[in-house]
FIMARLUM-608662 format. One record per residue: x, y, z of N, C-alpha, C in turn; residue number from 1; chain; residue in one letter. Coordinates in Angstrom, 3 decimals, padded with zeros to 6 digits. Atoms other than C-alpha are relative to their C-alpha. Example, Ala and Ser with C-alpha at 12.3 -4.5 7.8 and 13.67 -1.06 7.14 Angstrom:
BEGIN
000.890_-001.190_000.000_012.300_-004.500_007.800_000.900_001.200_000.000_1_A_A;
-000.820_-001.190_-000.060_013.670_-001.060_007.140_-000.770_001.090_000.730_2_A_S;
% end
This chain:
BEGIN
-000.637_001.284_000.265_-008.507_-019.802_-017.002_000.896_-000.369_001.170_1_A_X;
-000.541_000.373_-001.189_-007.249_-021.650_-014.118_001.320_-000.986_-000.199_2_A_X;
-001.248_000.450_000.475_-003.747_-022.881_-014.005_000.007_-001.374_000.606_3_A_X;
000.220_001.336_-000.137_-002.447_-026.374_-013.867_001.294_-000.598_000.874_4_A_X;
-000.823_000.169_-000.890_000.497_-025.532_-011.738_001.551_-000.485_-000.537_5_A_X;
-001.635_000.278_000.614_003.763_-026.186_-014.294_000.458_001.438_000.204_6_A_X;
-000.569_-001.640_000.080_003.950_-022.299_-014.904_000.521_000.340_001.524_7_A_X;
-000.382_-000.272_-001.226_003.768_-021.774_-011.148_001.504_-000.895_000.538_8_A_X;
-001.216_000.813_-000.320_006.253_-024.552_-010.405_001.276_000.266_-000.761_9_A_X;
-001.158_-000.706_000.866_008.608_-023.217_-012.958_000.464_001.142_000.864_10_A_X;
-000.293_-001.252_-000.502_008.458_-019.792_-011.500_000.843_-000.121_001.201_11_A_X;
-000.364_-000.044_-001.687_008.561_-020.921_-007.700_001.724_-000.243_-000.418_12_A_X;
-001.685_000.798_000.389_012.183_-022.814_-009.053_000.848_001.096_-000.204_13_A_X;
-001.127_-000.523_000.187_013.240_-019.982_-010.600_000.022_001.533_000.957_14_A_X;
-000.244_-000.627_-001.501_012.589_-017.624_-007.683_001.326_-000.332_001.075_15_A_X;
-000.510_000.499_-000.885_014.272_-019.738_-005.747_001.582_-000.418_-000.777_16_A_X;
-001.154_000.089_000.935_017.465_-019.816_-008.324_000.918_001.363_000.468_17_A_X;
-000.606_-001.419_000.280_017.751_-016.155_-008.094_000.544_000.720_001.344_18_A_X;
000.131_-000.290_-001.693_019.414_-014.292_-004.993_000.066_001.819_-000.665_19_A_X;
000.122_-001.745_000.217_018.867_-010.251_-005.088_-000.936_001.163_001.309_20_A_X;
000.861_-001.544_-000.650_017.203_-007.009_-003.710_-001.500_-000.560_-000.281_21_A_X;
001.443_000.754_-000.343_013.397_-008.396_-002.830_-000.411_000.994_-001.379_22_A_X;
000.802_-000.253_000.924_011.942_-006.010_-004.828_000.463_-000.001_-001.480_23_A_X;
-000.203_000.625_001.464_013.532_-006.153_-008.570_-000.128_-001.316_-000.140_24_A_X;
000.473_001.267_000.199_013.415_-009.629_-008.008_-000.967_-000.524_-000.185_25_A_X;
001.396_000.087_000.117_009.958_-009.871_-007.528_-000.392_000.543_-001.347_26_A_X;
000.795_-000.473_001.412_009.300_-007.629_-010.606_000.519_-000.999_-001.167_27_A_X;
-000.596_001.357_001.084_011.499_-010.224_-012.944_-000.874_-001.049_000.545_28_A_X;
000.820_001.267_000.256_009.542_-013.073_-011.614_-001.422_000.178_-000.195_29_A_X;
001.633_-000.149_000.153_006.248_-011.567_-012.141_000.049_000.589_-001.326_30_A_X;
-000.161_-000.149_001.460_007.107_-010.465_-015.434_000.325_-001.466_-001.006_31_A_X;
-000.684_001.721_000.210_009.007_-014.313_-015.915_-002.073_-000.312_-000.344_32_A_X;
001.221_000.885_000.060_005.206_-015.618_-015.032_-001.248_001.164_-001.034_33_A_X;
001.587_-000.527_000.745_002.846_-012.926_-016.856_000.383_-000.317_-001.060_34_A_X;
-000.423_000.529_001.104_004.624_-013.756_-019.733_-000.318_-001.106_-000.657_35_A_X;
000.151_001.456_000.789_004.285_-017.294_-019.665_-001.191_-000.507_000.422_36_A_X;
001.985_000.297_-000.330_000.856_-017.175_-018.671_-000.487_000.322_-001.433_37_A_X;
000.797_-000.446_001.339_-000.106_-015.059_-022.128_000.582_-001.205_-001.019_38_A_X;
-000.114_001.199_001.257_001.946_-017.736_-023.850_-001.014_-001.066_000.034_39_A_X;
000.448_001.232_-000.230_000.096_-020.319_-022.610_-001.593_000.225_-000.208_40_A_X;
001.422_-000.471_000.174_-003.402_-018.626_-022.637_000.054_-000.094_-002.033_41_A_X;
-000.539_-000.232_001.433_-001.953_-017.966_-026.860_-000.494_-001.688_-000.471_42_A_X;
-000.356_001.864_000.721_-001.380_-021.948_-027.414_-001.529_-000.297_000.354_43_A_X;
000.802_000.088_-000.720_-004.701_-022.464_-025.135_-000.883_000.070_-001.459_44_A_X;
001.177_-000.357_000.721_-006.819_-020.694_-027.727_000.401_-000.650_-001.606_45_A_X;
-000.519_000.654_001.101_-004.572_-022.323_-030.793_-000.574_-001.781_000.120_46_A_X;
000.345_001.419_000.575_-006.333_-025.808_-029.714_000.687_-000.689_001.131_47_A_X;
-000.366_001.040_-000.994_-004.286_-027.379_-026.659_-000.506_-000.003_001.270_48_A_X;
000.668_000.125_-001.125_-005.371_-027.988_-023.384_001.197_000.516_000.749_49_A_X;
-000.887_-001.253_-000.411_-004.155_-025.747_-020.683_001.350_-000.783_000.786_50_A_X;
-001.095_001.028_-000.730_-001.693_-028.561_-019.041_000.947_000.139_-001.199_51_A_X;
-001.250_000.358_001.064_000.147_-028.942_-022.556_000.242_001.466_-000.363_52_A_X;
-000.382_-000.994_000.002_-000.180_-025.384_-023.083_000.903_000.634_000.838_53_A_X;
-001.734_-000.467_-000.833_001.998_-024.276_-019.980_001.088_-000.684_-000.283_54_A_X;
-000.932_000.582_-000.192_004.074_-027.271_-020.245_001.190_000.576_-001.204_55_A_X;
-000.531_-000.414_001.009_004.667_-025.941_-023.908_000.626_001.652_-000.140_56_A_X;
-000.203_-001.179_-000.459_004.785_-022.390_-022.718_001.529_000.237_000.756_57_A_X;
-001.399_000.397_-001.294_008.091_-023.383_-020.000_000.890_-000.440_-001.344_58_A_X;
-000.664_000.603_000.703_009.430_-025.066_-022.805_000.737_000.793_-000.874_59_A_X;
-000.845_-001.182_001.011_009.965_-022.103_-025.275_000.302_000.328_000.756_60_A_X;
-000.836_-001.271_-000.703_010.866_-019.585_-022.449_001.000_-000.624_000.247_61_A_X;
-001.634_000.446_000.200_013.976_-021.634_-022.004_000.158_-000.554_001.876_62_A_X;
000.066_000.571_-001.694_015.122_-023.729_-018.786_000.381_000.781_001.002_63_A_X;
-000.632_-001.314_-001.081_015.970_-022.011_-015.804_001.570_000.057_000.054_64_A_X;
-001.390_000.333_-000.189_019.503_-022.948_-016.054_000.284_000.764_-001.427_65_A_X;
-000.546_-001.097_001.558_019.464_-020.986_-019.643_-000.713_001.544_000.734_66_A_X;
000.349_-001.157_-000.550_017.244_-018.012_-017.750_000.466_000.838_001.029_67_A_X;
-000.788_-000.781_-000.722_018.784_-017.411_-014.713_001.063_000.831_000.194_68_A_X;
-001.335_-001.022_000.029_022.399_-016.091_-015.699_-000.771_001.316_-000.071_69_A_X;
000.761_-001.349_000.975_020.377_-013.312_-017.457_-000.524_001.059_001.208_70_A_X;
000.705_-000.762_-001.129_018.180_-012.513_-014.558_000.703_000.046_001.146_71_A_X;
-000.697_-000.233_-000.495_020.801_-012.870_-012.286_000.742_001.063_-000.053_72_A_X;
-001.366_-000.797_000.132_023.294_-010.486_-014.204_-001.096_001.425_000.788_73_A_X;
001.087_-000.685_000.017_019.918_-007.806_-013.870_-000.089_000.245_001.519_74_A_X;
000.320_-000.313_-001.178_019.628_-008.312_-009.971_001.650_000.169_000.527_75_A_X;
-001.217_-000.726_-000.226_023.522_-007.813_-009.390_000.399_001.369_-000.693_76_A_X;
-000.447_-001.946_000.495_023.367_-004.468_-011.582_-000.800_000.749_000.911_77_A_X;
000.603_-000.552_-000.747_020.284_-003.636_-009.394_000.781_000.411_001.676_78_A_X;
-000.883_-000.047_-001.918_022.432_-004.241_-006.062_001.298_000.855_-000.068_79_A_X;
-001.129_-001.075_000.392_025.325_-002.386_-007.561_-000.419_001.504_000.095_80_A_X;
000.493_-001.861_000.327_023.236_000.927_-008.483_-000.420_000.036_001.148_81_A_X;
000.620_-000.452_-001.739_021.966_000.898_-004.788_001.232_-000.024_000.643_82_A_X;
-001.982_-000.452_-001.002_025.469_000.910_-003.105_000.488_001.042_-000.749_83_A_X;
-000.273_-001.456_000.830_026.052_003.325_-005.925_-000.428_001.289_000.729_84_A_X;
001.185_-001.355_-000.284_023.485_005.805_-005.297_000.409_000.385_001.191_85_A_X;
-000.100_-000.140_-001.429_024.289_005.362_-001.339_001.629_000.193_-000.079_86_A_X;
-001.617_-000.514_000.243_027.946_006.122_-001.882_-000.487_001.571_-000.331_87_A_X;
000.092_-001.611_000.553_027.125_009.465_-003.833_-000.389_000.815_000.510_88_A_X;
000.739_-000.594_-000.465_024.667_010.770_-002.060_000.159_000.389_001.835_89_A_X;
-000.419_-000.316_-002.010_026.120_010.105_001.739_001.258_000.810_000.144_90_A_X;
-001.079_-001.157_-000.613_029.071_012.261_001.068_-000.384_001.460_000.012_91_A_X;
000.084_-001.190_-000.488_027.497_015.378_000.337_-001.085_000.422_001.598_92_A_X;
001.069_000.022_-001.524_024.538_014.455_003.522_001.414_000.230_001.615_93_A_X;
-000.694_000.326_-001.404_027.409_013.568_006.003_001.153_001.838_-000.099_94_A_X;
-000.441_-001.226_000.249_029.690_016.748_004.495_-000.622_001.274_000.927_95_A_X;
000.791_-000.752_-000.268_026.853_019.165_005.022_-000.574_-000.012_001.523_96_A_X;
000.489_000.398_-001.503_025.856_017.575_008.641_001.022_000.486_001.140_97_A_X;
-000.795_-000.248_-000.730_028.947_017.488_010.179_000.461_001.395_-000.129_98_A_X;
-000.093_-002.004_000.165_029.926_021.668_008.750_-001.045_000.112_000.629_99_A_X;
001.053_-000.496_-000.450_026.589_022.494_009.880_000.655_000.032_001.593_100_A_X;
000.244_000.066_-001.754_027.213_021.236_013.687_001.873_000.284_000.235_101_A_X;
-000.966_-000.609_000.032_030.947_022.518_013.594_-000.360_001.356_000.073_102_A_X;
-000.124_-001.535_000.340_029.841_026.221_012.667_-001.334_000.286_001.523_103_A_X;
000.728_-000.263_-001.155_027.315_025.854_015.487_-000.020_-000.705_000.969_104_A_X;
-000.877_000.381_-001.837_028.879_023.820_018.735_000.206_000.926_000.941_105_A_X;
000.066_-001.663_-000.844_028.602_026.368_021.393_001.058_000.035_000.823_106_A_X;
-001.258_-000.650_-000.620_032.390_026.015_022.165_001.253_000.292_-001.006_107_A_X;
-001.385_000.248_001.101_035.949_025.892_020.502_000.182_-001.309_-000.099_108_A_X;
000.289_001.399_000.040_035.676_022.393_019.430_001.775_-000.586_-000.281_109_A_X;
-001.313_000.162_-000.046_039.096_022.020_018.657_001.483_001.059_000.008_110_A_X;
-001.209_-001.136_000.279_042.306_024.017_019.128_001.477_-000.354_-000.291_111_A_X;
-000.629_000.979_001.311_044.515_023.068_015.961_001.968_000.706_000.932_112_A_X;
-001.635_000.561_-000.267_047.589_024.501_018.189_000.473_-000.755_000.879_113_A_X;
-000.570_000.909_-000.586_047.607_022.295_020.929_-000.412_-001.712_-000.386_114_A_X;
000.521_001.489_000.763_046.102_019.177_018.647_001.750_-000.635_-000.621_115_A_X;
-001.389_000.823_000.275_049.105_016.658_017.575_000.264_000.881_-001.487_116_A_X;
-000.534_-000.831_000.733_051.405_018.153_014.533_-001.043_-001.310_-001.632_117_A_X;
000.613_000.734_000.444_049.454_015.159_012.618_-001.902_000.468_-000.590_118_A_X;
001.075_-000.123_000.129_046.208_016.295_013.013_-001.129_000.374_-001.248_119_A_X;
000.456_-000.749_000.921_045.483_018.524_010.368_-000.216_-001.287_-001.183_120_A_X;
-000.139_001.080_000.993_046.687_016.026_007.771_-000.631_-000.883_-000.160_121_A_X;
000.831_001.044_-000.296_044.363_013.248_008.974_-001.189_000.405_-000.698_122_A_X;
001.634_-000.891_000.286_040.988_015.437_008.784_000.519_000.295_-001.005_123_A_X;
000.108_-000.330_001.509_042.164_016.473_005.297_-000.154_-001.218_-000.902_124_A_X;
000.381_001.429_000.664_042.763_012.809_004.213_-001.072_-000.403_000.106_125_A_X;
001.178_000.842_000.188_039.285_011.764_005.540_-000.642_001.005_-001.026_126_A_X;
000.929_-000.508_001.085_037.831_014.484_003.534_000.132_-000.685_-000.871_127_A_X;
-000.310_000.667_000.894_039.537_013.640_000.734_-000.160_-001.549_-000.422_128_A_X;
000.109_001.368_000.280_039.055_009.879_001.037_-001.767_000.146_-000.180_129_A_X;
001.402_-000.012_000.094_035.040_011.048_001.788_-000.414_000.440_-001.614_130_A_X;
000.033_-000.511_001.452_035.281_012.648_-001.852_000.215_-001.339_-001.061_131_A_X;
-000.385_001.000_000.353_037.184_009.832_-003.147_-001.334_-000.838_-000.345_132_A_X;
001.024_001.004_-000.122_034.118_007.567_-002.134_-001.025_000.156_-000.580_133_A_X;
000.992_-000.737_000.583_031.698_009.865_-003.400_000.249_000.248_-001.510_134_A_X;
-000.099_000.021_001.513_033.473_009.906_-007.010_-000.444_-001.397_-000.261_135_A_X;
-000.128_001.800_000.229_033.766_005.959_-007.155_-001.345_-000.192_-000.243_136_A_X;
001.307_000.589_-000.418_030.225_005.694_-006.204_-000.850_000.375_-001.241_137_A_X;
000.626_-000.741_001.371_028.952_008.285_-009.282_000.729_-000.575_-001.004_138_A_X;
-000.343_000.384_001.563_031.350_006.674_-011.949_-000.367_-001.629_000.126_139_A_X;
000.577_001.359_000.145_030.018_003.021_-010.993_-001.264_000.244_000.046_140_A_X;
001.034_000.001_000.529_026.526_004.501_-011.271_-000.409_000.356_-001.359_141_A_X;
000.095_-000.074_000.964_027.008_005.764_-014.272_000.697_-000.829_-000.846_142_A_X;
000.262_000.962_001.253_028.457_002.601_-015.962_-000.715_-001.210_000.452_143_A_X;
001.604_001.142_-000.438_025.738_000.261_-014.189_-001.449_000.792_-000.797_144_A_X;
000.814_-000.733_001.062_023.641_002.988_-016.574_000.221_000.214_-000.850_145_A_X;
-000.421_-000.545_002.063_023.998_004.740_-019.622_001.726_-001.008_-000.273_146_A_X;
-001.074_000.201_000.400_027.536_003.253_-019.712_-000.402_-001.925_-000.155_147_A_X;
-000.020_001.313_-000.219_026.368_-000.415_-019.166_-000.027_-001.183_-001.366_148_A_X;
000.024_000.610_001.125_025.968_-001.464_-022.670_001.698_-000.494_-000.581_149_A_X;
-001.352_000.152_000.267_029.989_-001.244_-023.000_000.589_-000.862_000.789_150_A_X;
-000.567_000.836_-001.380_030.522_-003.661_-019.917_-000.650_-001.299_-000.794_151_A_X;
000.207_001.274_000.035_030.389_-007.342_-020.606_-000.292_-000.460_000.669_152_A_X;
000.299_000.555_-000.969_030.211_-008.177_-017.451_000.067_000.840_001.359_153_A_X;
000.242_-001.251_-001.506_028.517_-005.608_-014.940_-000.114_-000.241_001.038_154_A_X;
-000.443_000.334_-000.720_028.572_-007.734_-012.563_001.168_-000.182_000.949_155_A_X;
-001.072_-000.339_-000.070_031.772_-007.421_-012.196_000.892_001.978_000.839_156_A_X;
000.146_-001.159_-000.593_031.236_-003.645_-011.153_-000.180_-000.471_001.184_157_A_X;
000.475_000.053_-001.226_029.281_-004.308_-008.579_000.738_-000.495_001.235_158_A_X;
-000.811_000.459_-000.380_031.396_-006.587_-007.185_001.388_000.881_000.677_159_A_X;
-001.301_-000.720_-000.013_034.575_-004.568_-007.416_-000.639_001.281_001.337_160_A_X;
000.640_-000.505_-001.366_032.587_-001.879_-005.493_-000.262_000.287_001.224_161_A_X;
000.166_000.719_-001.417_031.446_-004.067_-002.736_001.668_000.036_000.561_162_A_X;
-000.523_000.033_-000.249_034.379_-005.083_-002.162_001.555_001.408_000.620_163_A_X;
-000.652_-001.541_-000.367_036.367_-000.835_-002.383_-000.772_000.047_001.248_164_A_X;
000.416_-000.745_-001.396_033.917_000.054_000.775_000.144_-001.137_000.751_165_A_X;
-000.586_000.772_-001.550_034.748_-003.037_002.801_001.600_000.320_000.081_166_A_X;
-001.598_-000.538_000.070_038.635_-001.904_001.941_000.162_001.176_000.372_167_A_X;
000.601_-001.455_-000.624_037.380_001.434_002.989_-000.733_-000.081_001.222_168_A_X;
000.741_-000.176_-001.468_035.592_000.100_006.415_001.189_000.591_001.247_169_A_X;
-000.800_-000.202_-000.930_039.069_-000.068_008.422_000.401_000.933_-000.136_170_A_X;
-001.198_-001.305_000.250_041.176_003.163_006.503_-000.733_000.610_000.986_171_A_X;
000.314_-000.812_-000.761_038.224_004.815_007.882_-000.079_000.183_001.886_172_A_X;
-000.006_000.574_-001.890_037.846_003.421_011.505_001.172_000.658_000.341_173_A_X;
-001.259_-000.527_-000.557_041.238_004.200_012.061_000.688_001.278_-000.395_174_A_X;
-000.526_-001.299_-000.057_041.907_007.443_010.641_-001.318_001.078_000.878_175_A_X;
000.975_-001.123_-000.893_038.456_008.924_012.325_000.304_-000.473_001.764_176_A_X;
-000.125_-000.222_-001.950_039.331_007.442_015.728_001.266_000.509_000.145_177_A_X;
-000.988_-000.863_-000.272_042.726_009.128_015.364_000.164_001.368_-000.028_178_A_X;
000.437_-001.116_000.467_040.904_011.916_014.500_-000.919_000.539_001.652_179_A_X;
000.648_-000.164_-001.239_038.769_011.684_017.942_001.110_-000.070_001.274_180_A_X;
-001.075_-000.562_-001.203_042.314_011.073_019.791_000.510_001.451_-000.199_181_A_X;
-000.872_-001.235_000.243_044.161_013.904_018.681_-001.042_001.232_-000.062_182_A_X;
000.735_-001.628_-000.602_040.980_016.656_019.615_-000.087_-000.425_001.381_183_A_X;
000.434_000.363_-001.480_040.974_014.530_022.716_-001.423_000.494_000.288_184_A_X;
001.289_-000.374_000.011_037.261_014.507_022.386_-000.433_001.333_000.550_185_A_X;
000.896_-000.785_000.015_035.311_017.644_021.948_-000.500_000.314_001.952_186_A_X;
000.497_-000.381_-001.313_034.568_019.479_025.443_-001.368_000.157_-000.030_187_A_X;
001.612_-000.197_000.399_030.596_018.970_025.752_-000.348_-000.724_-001.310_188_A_X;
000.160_000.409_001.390_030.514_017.619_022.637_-000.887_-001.729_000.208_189_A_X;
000.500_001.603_-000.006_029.508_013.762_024.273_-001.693_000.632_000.215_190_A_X;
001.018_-000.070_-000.039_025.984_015.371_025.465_-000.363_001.144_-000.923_191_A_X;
000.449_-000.346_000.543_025.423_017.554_022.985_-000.638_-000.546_-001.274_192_A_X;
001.162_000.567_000.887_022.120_016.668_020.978_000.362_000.375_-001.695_193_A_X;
-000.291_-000.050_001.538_023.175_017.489_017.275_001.347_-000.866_-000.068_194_A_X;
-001.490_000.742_-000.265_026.637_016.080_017.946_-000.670_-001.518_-000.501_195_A_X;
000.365_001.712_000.275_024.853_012.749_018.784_-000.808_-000.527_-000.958_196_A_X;
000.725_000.869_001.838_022.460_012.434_015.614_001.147_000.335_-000.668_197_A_X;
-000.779_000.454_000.846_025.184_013.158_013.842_000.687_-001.113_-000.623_198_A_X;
-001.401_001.226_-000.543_027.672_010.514_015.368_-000.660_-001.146_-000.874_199_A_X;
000.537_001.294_000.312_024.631_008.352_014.774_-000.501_-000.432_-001.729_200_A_X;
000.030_000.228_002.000_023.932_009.062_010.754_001.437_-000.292_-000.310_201_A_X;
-001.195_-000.199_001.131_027.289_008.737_009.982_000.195_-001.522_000.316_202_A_X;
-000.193_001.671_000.143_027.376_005.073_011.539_-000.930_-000.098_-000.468_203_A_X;
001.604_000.960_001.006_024.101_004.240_010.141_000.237_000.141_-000.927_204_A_X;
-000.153_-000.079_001.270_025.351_005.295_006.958_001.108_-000.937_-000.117_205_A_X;
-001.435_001.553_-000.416_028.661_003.162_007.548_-000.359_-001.189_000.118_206_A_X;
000.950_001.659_-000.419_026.558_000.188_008.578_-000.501_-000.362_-001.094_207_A_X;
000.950_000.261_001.135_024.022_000.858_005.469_000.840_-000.519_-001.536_208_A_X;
-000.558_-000.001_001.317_026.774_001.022_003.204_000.762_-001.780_000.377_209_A_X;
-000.720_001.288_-000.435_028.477_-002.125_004.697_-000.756_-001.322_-000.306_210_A_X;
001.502_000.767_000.539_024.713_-003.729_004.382_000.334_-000.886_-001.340_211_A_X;
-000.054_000.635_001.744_024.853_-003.772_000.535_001.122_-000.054_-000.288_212_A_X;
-001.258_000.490_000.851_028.422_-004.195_-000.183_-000.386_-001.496_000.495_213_A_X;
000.001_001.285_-000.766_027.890_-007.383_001.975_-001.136_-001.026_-001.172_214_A_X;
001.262_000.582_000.763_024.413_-008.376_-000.050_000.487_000.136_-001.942_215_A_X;
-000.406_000.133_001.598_026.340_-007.254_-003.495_000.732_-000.497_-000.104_216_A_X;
-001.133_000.779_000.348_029.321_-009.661_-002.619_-000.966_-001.481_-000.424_217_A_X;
000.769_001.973_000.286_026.571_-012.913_-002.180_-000.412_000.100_-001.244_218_A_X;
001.173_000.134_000.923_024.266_-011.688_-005.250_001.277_-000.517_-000.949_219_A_X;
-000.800_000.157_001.200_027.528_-011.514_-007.630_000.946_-001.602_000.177_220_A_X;
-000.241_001.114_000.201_028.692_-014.630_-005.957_-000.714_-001.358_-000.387_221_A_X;
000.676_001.111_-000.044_025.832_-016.624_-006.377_000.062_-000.449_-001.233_222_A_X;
000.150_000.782_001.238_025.492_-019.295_-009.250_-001.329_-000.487_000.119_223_A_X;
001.413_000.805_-000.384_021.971_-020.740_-010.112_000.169_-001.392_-000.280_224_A_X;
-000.227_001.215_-000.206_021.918_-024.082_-009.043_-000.940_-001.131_-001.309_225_A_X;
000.756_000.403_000.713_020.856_-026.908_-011.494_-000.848_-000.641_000.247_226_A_X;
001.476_000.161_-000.191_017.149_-027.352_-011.932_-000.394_-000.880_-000.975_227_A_X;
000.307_001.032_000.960_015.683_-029.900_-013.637_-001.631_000.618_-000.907_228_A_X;
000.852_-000.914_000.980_012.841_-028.415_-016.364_-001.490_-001.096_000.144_229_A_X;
001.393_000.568_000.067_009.237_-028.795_-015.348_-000.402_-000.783_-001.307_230_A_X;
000.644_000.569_001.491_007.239_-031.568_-017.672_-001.131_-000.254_000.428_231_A_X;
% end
């Protein structure tokens, strides 16, 4: 049965309503349209012709301006549990990376008695703030999950979130480059090859995480604009 182009024109609209992570998005609008394809195939075989059948099909599933909050709230929990997940999971990777190439640097990488009286204290705070980040990240995945039924508005997570690791871009900047003055960089340490993938996962993870806080501030800011209801 060949379509008559309301269903599609509905969809394209409310595609274009929704802002999110490509792929959940895609699965809500292809679920949105298989849906209102079987409705319409349903009415089809009840006796209408397939033009009044979609049109009637769009009509129950509700306008996009009643659908979108919904599927909106759905692609801001999705963008939340992915900054989640990438919070939790990059403190014990970056933890484990950086010990690793500490216990094997083939000099004395730092020597804590001629380092500033500061020093110590710093490198304990970033741990601790790296922990910090790594709790936050597991108790906003677990109420963007099992806990999410108790949230009214999980969006609102996500959000909050985004916004902790951009409040967390500078603490860190500036306590790890005070952390690179006060060893007065590592002797050998600039050409040494584990050193530098390190250096470079830990910004790419900094960047990645910066990514989706950035993409979970637009999704939770976005509103769906009003659409006028295919006829």
């Amino acid at each position: 049965m060949t379509s008559t182009g309301v269903i599609d024109d509905y969809v394209t609209g409310l595609s274009r309503a929704l802002r999110g992570p490509r792929g959940p998005k895609l699965d809500l609008v292809t679920e949105a349209r298989d849906s209102l394809f079987d409705a319409a195939e349903a009415l089809e075989c009840d006796g209408l012709d397939r033009a009044e059948a979609e049109r009637v099909a769009v009509r129950e599933f509700g306008t996009i301006e009643e659908i979108a909050p919904g599927y909106q709230e759905e692609l801001s929990v999705s963008a939340g549990r992915r900054l989640a997940i990438l919070l939790f999971v990059a403190v014990p990777i970056t933890a484990i990376m950086w010990n690793t190439i500490w216990q094997i640097f083939p000099t004395n990488v730092v020597s804590y008695t001629a380092a500033p009286h500061w020093f110590i204290p710093v490198a304990r705070a970033v741990d601790g703030l790296q922990i910090v980040i790594g709790a936050i990240g597991a108790m906003a995945l677990l109420a963007l999950g099992r806990g999410r039924r108790r949230i009214r508005r999980p969006e609102r997570v996500t959000r909050a979130l985004a916004v902790f690791v951009w409040a967390m871009v500078p603490v860190m900047f500036v306590l790890c480059s005070a952390l690179m003055y006060g060893s007065n960089g590592p002797v050998g340490f600039s050409d040494y090859p584990p050193g530098l993938v390190a250096t470079a996962v830990s910004y790419g993870l900094w960047a990645l995480k910066v990514a989706l806080a950035t993409r979970c501030i637009g999704v939770t800011r976005h509103r769906a604009p009003a659409v006028t209801r295919p006829s």
